[in-house]
N, C-alpha and C positions, 0 to 999 in steps of 0.2 A: 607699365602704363604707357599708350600712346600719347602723342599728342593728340589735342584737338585740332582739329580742321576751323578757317576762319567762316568759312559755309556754314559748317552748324552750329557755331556762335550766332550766328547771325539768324538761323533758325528759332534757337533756345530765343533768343532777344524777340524778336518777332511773337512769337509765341506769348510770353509773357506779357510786352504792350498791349497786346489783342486781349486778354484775358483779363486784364488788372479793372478794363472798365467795368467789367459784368461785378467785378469784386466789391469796388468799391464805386457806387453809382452817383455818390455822393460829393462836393471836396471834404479831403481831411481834415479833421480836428486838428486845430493849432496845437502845439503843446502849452502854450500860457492858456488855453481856455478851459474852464472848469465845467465840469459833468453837471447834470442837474442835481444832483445830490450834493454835490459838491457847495453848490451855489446857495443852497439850502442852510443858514445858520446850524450849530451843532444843535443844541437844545432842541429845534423844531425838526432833526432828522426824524427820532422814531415815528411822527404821525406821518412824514413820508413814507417809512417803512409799513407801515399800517395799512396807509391806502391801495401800497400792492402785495400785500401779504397777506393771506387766510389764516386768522391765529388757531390754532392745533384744538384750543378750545370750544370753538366755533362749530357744532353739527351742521347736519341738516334742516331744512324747516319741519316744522311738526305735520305741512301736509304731505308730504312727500308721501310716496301709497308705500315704499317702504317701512314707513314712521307709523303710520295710520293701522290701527286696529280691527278685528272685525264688531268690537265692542267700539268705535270712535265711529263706524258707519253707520250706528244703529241712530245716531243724534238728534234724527227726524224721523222716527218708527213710529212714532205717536203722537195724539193731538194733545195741546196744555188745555185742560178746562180751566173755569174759573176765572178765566183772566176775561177783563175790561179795558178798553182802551181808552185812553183821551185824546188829544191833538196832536197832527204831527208834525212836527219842528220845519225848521225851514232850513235849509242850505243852501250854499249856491250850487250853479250846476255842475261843475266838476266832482265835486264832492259828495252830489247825489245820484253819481251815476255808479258810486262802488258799491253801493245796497238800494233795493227798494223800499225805504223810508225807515227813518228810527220816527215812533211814537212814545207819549210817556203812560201813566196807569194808573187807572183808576181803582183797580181794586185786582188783586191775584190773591185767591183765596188759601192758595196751599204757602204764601209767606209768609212767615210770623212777624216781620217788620213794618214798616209803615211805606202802602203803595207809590208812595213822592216820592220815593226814592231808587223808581227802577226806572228803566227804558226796557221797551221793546225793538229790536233792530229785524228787520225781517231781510231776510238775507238772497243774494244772486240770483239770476239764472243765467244770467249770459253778462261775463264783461268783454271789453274792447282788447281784441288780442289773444281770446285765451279759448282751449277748446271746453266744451261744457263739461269733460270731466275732468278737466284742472277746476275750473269753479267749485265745479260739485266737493272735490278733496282740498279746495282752500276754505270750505266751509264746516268741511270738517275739522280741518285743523285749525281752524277760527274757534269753534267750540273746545278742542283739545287744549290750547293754549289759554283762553279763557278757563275753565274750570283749573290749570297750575297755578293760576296768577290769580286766582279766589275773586274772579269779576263775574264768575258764570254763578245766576240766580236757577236756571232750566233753560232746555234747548226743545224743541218738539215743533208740529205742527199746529197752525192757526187759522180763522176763515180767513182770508185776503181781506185786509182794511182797503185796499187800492180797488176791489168790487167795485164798490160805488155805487149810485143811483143808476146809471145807464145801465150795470151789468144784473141789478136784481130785476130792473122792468125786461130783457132778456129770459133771466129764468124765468119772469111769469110767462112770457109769451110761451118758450117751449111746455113749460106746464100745462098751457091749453091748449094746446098744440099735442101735446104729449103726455097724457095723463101720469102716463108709469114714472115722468121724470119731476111729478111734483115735491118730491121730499129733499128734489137734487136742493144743495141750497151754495155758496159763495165755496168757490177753487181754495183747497187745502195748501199753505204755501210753510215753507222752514221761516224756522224764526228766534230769535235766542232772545231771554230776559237778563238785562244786565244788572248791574249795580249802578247807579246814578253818582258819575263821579264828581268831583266840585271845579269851579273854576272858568274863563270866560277864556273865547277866542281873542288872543292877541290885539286884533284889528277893533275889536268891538269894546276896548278899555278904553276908557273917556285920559284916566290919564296918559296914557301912550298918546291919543289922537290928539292932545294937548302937549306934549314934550317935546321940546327943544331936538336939533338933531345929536346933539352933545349926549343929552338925555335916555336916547333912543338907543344910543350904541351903548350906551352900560347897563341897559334896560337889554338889548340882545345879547349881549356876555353874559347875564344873569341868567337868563332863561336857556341857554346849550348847557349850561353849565351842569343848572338844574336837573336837567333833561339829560346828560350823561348823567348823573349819579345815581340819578333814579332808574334809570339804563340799568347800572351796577349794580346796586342792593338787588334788583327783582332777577335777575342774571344769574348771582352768586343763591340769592334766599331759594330761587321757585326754579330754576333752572330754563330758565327763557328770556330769550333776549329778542329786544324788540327789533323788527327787520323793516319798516316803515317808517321811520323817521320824519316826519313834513310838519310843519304848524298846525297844520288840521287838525295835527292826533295829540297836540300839545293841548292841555285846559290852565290856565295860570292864575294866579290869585294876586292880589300886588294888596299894601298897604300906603296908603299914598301913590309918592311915585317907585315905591320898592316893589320890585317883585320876590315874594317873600315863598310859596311855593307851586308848582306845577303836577300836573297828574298826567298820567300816558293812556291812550285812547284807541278803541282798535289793533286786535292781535294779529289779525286775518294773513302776515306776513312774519311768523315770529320764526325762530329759531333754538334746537336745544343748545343747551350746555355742556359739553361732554362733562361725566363725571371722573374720566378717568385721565382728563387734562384740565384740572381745575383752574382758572384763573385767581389771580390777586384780584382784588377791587380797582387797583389805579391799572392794571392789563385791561383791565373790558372801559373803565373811563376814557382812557387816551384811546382806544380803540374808536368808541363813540365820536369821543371829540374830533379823532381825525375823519371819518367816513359819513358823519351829519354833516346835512349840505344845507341848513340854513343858516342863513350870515357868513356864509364861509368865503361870499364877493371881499366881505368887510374885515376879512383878518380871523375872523373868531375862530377861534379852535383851531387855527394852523398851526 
């Protein structure tokens, strides 16, 4: 071995100086300072772990066109007779821009139950973001997941309630205007009959709008809580987990000031269960609890 020369030290040196900015673009990590995980109590790592990890049981959504049947396409091949409508509910506007209106029913002749107890939801054509035939296959798999989770009563075509007055003085016009189109009658639209689940929006509980802020925060512990287990059991029972999460989809019941139970609402975002990496019941809770994001400003479920 020769020596080196103090030229190409000085080279190598150079080199390195010049290179170490691109490397490290950043200042270094103190060695006394802790990583974010680090910093993270023990007890509360795994919902860290959670929120960046895809657990192995966790499939696809059921509208995925891989997922999707050519038996789950057929969901709107034909119209529902019999059915009657009554009024349609009110929402606010965010909330009514993800379907064109749920109604409730007056009479559907092919149910053997009693008609108070369903909803009609009539479903998409266009949302904000998405091309029309992602709609199209999240309504199919809206209905797929619905009939696992035993909430789907029928799915089919129906005359458009949203017609209205403006759009049948239209068809009469083309009617005499147009002979041959007078039998045309109200645009054929997708539409699923639910089961009428129980329970009131959050916001719209006299005792909530009356609780303390003391109140409120054990009244939101209650209700994520709720709302994972319920996650759970339908997860583990039906093989579908719910992939929308928001209060919206929440319905809750309270006794007093207790919230005593909650129902989950809208599949339109679910997900399978693989059966061939089953979870525990408290793997898909803590899962829940770490990746729902209501109350999560306020601590819950961290």
């Amino acid at each position: 071995m020769g020596f080196i020369s103090a030229s190409f030290l000085c080279h190598i040196l150079a080199f390195i100086s010049s290179t170490g900015v691109y490397a490290v673009p950043y200042s270094a990590q103190d060695a006394n300072q802790l990583t974010r995980i680090e910093r993270v109590p023990l007890r509360e790592r795994v919902h860290v772990s959670a929120r960046l990890t895809r657990p192995a049981w966790l499939g696809p959504r059921y509208d995925h066109s891989q997922i999707l049947t050519a038996e789950d396409k057929k969901a709107f091949s034909s119209q529902l007779e019999g059915l009657k409508l009554g009024s349609r509910l009110k929402f606010d506007a965010e909330s009514a821009k993800q379907n064109r209106g749920i109604w409730t029913v007056k009479e559907y002749q092919q149910y053997g139950g009693v008609a108070d107890g369903l909803l009609v939801k009539i479903m998409p054509d266009s949302l904000p973001d998405m091309h029309p035939d992602d709609v199209t296959n999240q309504n199919f798999g809206e209905v797929k997941a619905l009939r696992l989770v035993d909430d789907l009563v029928a799915a089919g075509l129906i005359e458009d309630p949203n017609h209205g007055v403006t759009g049948k003085i239209k068809d009469k016009v083309k009617s005499v205007v147009k002979p041959s189109l007078q039998k045309i009658g109200p645009p054929l639209v997708p539409a699923v009959i639910l089961k009428k689940k129980k329970g009131v929006d959050l916001y719209d509980l006299k005792p909530y709008q009356e609780a303390s802020v003391k109140e409120r925060l054990r009244m939101h512990k209650a209700i994520k809580e709720l709302t994972c287990q319920e996650v759970a059991r339908i997860a583990l029972e039906k093989l579908v987990y719910h992939g929308d999460r928001h209060l919206g989809n929440v319905l809750i019941t309270m006794a007093g000031n207790k919230v005593v139970s909650i129902e989950l609402i809208d599949w339109g975002k679910s997900y399978m269960v693989r059966k061939n990496a089953m979870p525990a019941h408290n793997d898909v809770y803590d899962y829940c609890m770490a990746t729902t994001k209501f109350f999560e400003e306020e601590g819950v479920g961290r």
